[in-house]
One Martini backbone bead per residue (centre of mass of N, CA, C, O) as a GRO file, in nm:
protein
  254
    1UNK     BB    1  -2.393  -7.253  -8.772
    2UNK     BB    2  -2.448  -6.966  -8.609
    3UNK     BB    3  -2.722  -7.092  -8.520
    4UNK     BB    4  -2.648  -7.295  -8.334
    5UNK     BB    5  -2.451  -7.138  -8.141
    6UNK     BB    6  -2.678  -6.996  -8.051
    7UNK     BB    7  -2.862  -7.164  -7.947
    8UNK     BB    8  -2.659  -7.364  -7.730
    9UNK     BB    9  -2.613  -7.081  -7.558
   10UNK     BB   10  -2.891  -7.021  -7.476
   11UNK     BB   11  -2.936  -7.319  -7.352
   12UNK     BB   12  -2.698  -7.259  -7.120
   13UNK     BB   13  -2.818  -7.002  -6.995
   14UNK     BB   14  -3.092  -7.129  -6.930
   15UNK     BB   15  -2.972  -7.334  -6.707
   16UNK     BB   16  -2.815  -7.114  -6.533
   17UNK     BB   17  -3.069  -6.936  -6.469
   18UNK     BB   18  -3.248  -7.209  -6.359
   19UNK     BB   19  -3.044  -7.294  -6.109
   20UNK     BB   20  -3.050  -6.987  -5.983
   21UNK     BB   21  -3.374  -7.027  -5.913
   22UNK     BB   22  -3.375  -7.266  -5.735
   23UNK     BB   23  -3.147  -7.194  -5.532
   24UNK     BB   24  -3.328  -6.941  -5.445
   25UNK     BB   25  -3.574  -7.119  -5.334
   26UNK     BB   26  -3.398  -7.271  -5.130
   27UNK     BB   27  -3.343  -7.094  -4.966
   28UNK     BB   28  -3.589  -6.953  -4.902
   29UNK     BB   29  -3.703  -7.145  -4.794
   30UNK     BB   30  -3.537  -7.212  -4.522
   31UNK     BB   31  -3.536  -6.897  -4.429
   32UNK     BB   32  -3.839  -6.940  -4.365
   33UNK     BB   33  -3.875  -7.203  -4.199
   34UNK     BB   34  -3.695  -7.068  -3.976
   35UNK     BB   35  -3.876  -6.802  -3.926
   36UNK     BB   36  -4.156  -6.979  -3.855
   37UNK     BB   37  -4.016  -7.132  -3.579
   38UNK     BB   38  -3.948  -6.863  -3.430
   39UNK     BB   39  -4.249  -6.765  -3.453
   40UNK     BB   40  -4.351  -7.011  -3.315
   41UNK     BB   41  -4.166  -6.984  -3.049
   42UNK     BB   42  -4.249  -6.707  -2.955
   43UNK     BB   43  -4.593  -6.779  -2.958
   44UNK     BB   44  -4.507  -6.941  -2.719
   45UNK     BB   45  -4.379  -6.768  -2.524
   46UNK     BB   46  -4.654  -6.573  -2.478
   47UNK     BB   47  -4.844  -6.829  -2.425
   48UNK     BB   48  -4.735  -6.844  -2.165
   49UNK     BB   49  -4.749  -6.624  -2.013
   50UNK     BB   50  -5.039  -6.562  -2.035
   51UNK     BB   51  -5.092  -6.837  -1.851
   52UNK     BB   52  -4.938  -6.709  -1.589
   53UNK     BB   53  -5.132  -6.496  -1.563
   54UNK     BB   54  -5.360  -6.641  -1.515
   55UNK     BB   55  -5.291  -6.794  -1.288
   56UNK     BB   56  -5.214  -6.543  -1.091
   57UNK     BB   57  -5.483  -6.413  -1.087
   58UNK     BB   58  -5.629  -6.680  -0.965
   59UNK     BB   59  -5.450  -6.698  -0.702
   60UNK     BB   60  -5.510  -6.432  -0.591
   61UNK     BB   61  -5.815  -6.457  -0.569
   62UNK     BB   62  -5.858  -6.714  -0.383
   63UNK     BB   63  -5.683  -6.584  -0.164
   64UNK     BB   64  -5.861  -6.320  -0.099
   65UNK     BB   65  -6.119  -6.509  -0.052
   66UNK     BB   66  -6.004  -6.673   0.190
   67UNK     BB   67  -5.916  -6.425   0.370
   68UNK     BB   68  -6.241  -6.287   0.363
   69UNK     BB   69  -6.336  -6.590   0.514
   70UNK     BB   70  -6.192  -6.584   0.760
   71UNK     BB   71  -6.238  -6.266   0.829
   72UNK     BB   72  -6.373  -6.154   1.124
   73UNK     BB   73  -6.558  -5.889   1.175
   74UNK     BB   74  -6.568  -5.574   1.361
   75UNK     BB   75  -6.665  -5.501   1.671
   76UNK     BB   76  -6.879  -5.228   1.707
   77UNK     BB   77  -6.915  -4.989   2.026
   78UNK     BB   78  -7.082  -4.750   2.150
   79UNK     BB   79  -7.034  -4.512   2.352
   80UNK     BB   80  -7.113  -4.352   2.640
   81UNK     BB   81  -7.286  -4.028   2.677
   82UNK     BB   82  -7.242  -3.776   2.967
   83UNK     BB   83  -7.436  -3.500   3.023
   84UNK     BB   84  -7.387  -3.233   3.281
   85UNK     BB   85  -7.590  -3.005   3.431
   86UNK     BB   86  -7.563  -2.720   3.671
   87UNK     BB   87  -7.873  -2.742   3.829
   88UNK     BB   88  -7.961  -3.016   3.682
   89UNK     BB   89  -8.203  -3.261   3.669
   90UNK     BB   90  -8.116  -3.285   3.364
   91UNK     BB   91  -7.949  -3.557   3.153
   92UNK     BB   92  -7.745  -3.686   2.915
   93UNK     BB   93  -7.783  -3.952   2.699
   94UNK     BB   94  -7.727  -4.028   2.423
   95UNK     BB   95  -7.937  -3.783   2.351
   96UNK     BB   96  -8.105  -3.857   2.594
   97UNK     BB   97  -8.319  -3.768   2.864
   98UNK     BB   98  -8.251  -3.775   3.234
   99UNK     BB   99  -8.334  -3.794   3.572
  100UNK     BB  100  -8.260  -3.662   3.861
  101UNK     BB  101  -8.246  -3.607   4.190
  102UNK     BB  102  -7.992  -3.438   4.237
  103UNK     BB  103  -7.818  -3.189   4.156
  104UNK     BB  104  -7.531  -3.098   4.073
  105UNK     BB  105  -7.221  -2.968   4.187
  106UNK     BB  106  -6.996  -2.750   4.348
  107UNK     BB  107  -6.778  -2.730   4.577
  108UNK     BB  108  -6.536  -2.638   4.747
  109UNK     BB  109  -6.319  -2.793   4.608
  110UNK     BB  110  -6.417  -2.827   4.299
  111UNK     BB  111  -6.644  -3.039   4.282
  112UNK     BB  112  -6.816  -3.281   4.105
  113UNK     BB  113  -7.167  -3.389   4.226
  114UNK     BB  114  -7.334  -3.705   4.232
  115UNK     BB  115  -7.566  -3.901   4.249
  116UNK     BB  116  -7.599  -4.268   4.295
  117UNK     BB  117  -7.806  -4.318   4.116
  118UNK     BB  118  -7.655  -4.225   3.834
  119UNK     BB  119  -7.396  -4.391   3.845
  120UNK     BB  120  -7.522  -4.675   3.849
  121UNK     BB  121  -7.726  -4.665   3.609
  122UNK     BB  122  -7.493  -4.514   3.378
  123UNK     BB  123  -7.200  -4.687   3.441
  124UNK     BB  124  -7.311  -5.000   3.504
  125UNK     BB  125  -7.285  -5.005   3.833
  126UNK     BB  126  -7.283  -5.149   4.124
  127UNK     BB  127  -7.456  -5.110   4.443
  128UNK     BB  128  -7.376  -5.037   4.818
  129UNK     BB  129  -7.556  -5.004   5.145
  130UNK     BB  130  -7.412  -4.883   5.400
  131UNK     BB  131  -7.528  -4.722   5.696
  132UNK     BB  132  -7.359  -4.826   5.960
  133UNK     BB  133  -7.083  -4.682   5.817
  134UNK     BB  134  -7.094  -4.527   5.575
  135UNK     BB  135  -7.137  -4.691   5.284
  136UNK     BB  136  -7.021  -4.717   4.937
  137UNK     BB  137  -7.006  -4.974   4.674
  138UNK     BB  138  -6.851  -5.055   4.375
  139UNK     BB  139  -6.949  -5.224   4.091
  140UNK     BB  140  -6.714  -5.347   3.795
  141UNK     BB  141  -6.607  -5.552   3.727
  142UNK     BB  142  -6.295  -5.614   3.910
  143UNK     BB  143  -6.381  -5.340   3.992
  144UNK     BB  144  -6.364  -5.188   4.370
  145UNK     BB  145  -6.558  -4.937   4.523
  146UNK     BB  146  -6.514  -4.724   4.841
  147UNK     BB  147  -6.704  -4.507   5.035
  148UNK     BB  148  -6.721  -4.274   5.267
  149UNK     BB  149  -6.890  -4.071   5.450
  150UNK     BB  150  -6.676  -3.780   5.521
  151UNK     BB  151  -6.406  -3.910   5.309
  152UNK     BB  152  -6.105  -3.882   5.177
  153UNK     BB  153  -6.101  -4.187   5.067
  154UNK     BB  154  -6.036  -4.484   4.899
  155UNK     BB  155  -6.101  -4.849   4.787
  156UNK     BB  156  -5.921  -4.994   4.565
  157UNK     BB  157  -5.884  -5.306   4.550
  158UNK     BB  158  -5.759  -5.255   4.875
  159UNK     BB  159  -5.657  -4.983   4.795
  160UNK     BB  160  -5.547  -4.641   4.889
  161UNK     BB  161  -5.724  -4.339   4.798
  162UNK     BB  162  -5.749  -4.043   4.762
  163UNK     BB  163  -5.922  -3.746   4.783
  164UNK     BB  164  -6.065  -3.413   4.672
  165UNK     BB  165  -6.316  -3.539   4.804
  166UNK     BB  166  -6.604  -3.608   4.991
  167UNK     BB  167  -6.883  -3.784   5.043
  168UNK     BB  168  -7.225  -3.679   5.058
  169UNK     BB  169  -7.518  -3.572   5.225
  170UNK     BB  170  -7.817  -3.443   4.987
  171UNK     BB  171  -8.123  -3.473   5.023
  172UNK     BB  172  -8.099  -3.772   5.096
  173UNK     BB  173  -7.856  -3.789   4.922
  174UNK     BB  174  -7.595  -3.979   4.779
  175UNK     BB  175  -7.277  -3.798   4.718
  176UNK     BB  176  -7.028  -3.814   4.412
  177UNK     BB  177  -6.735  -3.773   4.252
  178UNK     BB  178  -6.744  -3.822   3.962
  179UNK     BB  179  -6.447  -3.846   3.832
  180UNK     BB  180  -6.316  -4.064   4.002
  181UNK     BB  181  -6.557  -4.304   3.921
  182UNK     BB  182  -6.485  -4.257   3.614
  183UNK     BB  183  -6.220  -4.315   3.586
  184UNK     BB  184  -6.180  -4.579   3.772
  185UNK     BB  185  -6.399  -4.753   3.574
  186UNK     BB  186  -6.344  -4.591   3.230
  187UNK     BB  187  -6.363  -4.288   3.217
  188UNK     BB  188  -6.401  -3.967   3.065
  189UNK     BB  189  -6.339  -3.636   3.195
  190UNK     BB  190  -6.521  -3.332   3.079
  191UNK     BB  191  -6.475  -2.958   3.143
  192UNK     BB  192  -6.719  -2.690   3.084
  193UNK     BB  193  -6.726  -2.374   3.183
  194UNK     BB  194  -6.915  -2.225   2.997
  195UNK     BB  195  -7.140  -2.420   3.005
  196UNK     BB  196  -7.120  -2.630   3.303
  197UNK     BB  197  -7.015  -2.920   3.155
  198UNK     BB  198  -7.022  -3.276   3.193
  199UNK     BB  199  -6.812  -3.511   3.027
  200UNK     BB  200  -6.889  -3.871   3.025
  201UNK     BB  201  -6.699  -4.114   2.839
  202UNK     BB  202  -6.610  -4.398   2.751
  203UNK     BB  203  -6.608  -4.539   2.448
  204UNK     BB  204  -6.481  -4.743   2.236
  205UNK     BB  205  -6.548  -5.087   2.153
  206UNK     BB  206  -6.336  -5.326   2.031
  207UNK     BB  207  -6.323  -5.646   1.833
  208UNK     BB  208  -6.058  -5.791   1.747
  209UNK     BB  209  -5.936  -6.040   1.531
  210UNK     BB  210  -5.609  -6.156   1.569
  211UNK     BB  211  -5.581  -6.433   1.457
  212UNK     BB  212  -5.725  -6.377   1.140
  213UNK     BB  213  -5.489  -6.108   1.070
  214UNK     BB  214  -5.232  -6.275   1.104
  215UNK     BB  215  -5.319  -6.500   0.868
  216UNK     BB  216  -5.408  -6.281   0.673
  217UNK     BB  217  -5.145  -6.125   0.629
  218UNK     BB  218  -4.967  -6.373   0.576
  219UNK     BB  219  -5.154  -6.456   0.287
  220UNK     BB  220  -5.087  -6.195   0.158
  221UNK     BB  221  -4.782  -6.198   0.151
  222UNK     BB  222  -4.783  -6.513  -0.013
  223UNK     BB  223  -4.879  -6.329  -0.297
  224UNK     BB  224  -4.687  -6.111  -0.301
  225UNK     BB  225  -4.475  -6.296  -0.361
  226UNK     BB  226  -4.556  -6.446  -0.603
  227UNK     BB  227  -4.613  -6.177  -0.762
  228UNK     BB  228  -4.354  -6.158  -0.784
  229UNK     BB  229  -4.191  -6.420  -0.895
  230UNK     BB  230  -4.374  -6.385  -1.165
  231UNK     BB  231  -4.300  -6.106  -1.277
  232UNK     BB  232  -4.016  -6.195  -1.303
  233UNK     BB  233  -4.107  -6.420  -1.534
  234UNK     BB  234  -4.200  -6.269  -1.709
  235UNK     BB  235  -4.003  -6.056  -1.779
  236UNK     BB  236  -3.794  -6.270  -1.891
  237UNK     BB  237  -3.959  -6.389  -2.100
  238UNK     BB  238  -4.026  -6.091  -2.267
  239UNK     BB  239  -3.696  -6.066  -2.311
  240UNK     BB  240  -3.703  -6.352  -2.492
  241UNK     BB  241  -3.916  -6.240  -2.725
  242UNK     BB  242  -3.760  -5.992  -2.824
  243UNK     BB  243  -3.488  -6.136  -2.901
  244UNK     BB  244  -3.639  -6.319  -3.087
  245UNK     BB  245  -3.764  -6.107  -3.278
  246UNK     BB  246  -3.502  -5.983  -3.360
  247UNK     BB  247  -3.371  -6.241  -3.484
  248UNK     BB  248  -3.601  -6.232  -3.719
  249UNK     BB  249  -3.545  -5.953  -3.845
  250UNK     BB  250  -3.244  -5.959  -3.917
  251UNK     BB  251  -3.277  -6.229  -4.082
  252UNK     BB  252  -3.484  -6.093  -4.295
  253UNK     BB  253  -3.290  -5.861  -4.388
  254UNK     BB  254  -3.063  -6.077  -4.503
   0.00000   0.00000   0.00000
């Protein structure tokens, strides 16, 4: 009798504890099965992230490609440098040396003259000579400048202009202020004292696309912009990803 109650007893027993580990089978399965899809919804969530940055990569690549190829090349001119020196039929052109007819000198007024033909041929300007006057004209470009044989003043464009010297003939050539010609014509002239030399410079001339730089710009702008735009989402993207992994690791600790 009491082998049978014991027998019944264990048999109660192994079924009870046999329903609590099915029950715990079946919960264990769920709190899985839930944690794998939040883990797939995470890995998806970084998976779409990870193709927006390459999206935005692409984007980015093309734009700079598109405005590298409308921005035309900006195109730059060595201006000419002459030097002059006081007493010397020898001027430096661009590091050549050119021979002058009468060496450069200073009046009494304290200004640097050089022969007219030295003007014409380096500064780029045509000259004309009229005897019956003794006037001399230079053009270059839209300026014209006229000036008189021992006349203080000059015509630019119509203009009367004062002159700190007249022009004179030296040695059978027509002498004019290198100065006001250089600076007139948009040279710019530098008096070295200790050396006595005089440079006159161009300057440099650059052409630049101002219409493909400022499309150029415009374009880089709006891609400032996207990549503003896609990085503050993917932000907020990697921000509920990490959320997201929390409360799966939460929920696994439970």
């Amino acid at each position: 009798m009491n082998k049978k109650v014991w027998l019944s007893a264990l048999l109660v027993l192994m079924l009870v504890f046999s329903s609590f580990a099915v029950y715990a089978d079946e919960n264990m399965t769920e709190e899985e099965v839930v944690g794998e899809e939040e883990l797939e919804e995470v890995e998806a969530v970084e998976e779409e992230a990870v193709e927006t940055e390459e999206e935005a990569e692409e984007a980015e690549e093309e734009a700079v490609e598109e405005v590298e190829a409308e921005v035309v090349p900006i195109s730059v001119q060595e201006g000419t440098v002459i030097v002059l020196t006081l007493g010397s039929k020898t001027a430096m052109v661009n590091g050549e040396a050119k021979d002058l007819d009468v060496a450069p000198y200073v009046d009494e007024n304290n200004r640097t003259l050089v022969p007219v033909s030295f003007v014409s041929r380096e500064l780029g300007a045509k000259v004309d000579w009229n005897a019956d006057e003794k006037a001399v004209t230079y053009t270059k470009g839209d300026t014209v400048i006229v000036l008189h044989i021992d006349v203080a003043h000059a015509m630019v464009n119509g203009v009367e202009v004062e002159l700190d010297t007249a022009p004179v003939i030296a040695e059978g050539r027509t002498m004019v202020p290198v100065s006001f010609i250089s600076r007139t014509l948009g040279y710019d002239v530098v008096w070295d004292g200790e050396a006595k030399t005089v440079t006159v410079t161009e300057g440099v001339v650059v052409t630049e696309p101002v219409e493909e730089e400022v499309e150029a710009e415009e374009e880089v702008e709006e891609v400032e912009e996207v990549e503003e735009v896609e990085e503050a989402e993917e932000a907020e993207e990697a921000e509920e990803a990490e959320e997201a992994e929390e409360e799966v690791e939460e929920e696994e600790e439970v």
